[in-house]
C-alpha positions in Angstrom: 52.3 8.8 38.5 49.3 9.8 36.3 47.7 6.7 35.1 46.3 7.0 31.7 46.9 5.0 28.2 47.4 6.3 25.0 44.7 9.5 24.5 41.4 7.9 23.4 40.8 10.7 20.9 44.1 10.6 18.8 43.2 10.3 15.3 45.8 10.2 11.9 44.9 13.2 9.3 46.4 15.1 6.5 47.2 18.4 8.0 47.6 21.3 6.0 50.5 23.7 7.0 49.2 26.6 7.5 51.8 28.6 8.8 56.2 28.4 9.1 57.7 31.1 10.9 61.3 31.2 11.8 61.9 32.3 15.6 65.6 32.7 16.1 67.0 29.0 15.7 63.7 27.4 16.2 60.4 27.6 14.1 57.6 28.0 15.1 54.2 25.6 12.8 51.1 25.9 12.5 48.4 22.9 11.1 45.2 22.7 10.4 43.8 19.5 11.8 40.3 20.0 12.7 38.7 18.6 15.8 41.9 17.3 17.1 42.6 20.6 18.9 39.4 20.5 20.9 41.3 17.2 22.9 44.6 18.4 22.8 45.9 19.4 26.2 49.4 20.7 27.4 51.9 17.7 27.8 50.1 16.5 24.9 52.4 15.5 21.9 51.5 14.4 17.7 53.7 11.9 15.8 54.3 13.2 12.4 55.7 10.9 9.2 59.0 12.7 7.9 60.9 13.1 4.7 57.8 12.4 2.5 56.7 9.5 0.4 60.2 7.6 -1.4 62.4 8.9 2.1 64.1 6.1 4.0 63.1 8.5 7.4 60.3 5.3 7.9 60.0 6.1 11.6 57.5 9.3 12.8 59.0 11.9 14.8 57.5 13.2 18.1 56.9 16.9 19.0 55.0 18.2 21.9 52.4 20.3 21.2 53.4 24.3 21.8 49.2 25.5 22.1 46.0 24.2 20.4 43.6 26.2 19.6 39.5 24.7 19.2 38.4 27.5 16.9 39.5 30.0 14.0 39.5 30.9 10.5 40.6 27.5 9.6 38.9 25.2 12.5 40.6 23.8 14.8 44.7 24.2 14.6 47.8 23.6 16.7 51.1 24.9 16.9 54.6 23.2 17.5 58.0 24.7 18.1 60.7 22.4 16.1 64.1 22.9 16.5 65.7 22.1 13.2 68.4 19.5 14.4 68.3 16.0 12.5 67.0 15.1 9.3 63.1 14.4 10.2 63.1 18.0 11.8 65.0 19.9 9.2 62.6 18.7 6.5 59.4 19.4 8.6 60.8 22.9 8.6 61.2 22.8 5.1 57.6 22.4 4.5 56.1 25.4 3.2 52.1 27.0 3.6 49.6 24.7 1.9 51.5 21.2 2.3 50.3 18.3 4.2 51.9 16.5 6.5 51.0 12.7 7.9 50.1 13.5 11.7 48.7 11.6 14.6 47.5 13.3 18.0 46.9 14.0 20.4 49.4 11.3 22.6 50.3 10.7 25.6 49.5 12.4 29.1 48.8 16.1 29.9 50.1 17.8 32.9 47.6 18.0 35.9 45.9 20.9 37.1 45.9 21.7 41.4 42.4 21.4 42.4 43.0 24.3 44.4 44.8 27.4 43.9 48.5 26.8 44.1 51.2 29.1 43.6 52.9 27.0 40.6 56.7 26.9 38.7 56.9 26.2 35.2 60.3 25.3 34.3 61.8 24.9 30.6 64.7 24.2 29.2 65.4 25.5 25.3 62.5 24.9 22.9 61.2 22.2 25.7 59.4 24.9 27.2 57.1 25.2 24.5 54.2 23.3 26.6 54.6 25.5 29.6 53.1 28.7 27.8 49.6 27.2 27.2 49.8 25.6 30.8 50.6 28.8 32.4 47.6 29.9 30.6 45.5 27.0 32.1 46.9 27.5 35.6 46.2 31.3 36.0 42.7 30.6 34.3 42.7 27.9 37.4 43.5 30.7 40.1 46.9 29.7 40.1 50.2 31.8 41.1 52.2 31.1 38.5 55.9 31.9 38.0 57.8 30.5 35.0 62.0 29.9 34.7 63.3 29.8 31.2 67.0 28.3 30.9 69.3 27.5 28.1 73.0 27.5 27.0 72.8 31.0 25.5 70.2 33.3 24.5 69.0 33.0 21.1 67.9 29.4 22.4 65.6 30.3 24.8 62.2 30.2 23.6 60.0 33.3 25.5 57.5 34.2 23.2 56.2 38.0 24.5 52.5 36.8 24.6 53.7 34.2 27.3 54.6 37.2 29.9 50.7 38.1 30.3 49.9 34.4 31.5 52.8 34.7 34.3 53.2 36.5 37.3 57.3 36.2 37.3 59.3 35.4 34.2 63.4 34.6 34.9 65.9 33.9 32.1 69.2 31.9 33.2 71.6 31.4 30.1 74.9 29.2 31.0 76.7 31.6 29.3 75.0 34.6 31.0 74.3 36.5 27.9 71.0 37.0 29.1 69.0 37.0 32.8 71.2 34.9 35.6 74.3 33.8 34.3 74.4 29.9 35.2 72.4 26.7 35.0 69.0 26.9 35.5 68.9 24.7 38.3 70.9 27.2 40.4 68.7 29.3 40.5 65.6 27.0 41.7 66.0 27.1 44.8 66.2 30.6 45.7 62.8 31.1 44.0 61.3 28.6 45.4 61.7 30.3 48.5 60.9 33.7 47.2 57.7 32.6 45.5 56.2 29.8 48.2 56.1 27.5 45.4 53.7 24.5 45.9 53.8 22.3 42.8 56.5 22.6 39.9 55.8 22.0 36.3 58.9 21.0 34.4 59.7 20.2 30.2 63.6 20.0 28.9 66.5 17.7 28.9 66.8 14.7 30.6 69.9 16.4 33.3 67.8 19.4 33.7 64.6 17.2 34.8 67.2 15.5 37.1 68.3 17.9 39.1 64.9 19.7 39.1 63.2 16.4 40.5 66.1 16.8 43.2 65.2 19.6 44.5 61.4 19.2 44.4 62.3 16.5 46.4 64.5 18.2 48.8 62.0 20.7 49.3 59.0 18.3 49.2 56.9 19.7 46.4 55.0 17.7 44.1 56.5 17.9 40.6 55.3 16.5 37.0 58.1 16.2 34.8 57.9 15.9 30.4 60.3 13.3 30.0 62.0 14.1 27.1 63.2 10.4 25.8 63.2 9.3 21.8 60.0 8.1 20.5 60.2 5.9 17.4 56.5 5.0 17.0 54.9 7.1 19.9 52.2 4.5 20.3 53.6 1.9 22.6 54.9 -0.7 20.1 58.5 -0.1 19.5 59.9 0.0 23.5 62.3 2.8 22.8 61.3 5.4 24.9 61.3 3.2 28.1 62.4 5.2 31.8 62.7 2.9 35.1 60.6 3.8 38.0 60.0 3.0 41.1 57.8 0.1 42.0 56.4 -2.0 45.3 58.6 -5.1 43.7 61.6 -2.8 43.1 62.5 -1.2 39.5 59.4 -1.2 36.4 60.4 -0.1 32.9 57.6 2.4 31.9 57.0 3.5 28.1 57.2 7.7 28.1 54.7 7.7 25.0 51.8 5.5 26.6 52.8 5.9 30.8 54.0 10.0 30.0 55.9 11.9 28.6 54.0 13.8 31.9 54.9 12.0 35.1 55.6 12.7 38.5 59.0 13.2 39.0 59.4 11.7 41.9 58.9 8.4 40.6 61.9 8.1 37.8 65.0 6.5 38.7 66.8 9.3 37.4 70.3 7.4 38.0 70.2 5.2 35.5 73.8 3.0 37.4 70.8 2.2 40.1 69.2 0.1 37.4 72.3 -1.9 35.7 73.6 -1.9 39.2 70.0 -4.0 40.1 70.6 -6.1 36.8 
C-alpha cells in the first residue's frame, strides 16, 4: 500500500466558482484556488462545506479532483465532476459563477506512476472516472501505453469527455444496458483486454463492487493494481473514522482510514469481502 498521511500542502480557502457546466447528468466545476493546484495530483480529493452558512448540512463533502491546472487567466484552478445526487451535491451544483465556496485540498494519496514504461489500464466507473483523464495524461507524458475502460449502467452516465481520447491509446465503453460500446458489466470485458493490450499495471476509480471484481482479476492475472476506494468521508481529515476499509496485515485484519491511508491503495491489500471481517470478530 502507498504509505503517506494526509497531503502536507492542503490548505482551507475561499474559492471563487468560476465556471458550472452541465455535462449530461453530471456537472462539470471549476474554482479558483490559487497555489493549491500546483500540489494537486490525480487520486487527489478537496473537502468542501455545503448548504452554506444557517444549513444543518454541518459535515464537508468529498470530491475527487477531475484535473488541476498550475496556471491561467485566473491562477491556479481545479476542476471536479459532481453528480448531483444528495443534498450537499445538488446545492454545490447550484452555485453559480462568482460564488465562494469553503474548500480544503488537496487530501489524501495520488495514484503512482511506473518508473518505467508500462503498458497501463485506467478503469472507471460513472463520474468515478473523473481522475483517470488527468492520469492518463501523466502516464503517456511518462512513456506509458495507456488504454482506458469506461463502464456504467447506461450511457448518458458515462463520463468520456472528447479531450480525454488524445491522452489514450484505446478508449472502450461498456453500458449494462448496452446502449452504448459492449453491452454488459464492465468487468466482463477486463479480461479479454487485458490480454489484447499486455497490460502491466491497472489503474482503477468507481464503486466499491466494480473495484471488487477488478482487484479479482488483477489478482488472477497478477498485475499490480491501485484502486480509489470510493467510501463516505465525513470530515476527510482522519478524525471522524467513517471511511474505514479492512486490510490485510502480518497480525491478521487492520482497519485503515481511506481519507489519510487512500482513497488510492493497492488493491490487493483490501479485504474486499467484508463477511471475512465480522466472520474474524
Amino acid at each position: 500500500m502507498i504509505q503517506q498521511k494526509i497531503n502536507k500542502h492542503a490548505t482551507q480557502i475561499n474559492a471563487e466558482v468560476i465556471s458550472n457546466k452541465k455535462v449530461g447528468p453530471y456537472h462539470h466545476m471549476v474554482f479558483a484556488v490559487a497555489d493549491m493546484a500546483s500540489h494537486s495530483r490525480p487520486g487527489n480529493f478537496v473537502a468542501i462545506s455545503v448548504g452554506g452558512g444557517h444549513s444543518a448540512l454541518i459535515l464537508r463533502r468529498a470530491f475527487a479532483i477531475y484535473r488541476a491546472i498550475d496556471k491561467g487567466p485566473m491562477g491556479g484552478s481545479i476542476e471536479l465532476v459532481v453528480a448531483p445526487h444528495g443534498e450537499g451535491s445538488k446545492w454545490l451544483c447550484a452555485r453559480n459563477v462568482g460564488e465562494f465556496v469553503d474548500l480544503i485540498g488537496p487530501l489524501g494519496t495520488a495514484f503512482g506512476i511506473p518508473t518505467t514504461n508500462a503498458n497501463t489500464m485506467l478503469i472507471g466507473g460513472g463520474y468515478g472516472s473523473a481522475p483517470l483523464f488527468a492520469l492518463a495524461e501523466l502516464l503517456k507524458n511518462r512513456g506509458c501505453r495507456v488504454d482506458m475502460v469506461l463502464g456504467a449502467s447506461t450511457a448518458n452516465k458515462i463520463y468520456a469527455p472528447l479531450e480525454g481520447k488524445r491522452s489514450v491509446s484505446s478508449l472502450t465503453l461498456t453500458t449494462d444496458d448496452g446502449t452504448a460500446g459492449i453491452h454488459g458489466q464492465i468487468s466482463e470485458a477486463i479480461p479479454r483486454l487485458i490480454r489484447e493490450f499486455g497490460t502491466e499495471v491497472i489503474y482503477s476509480c468507481g464503486p466499491m463492487g466494480m473495484l471488487s471484481a477488478v482487484a479479482k482479476i488483477a489478482e488472477e492475472f497478477d498485475i499490480a493494481h491501485q484502486c480509489a476506494v470510493e467510501e463516505a468521508m465525513a470530515c476527510g481529515i482522519g478524525v471522524c473514522m467513517t471511511c474505514v476499509v479492512p486490510i490485510k496485515h502480518e497480525d491478521g485484519i487492520k482497519m485503515v482510514r481511506t481519507c489519510i491511508d487512500g482513497p488510492v491503495m493497492d488493491g490487493s491489500e483490501i479485504i474486499w469481502d467484508r463477511k471475512k471481517v465480522l466472520d474474524t470478530l
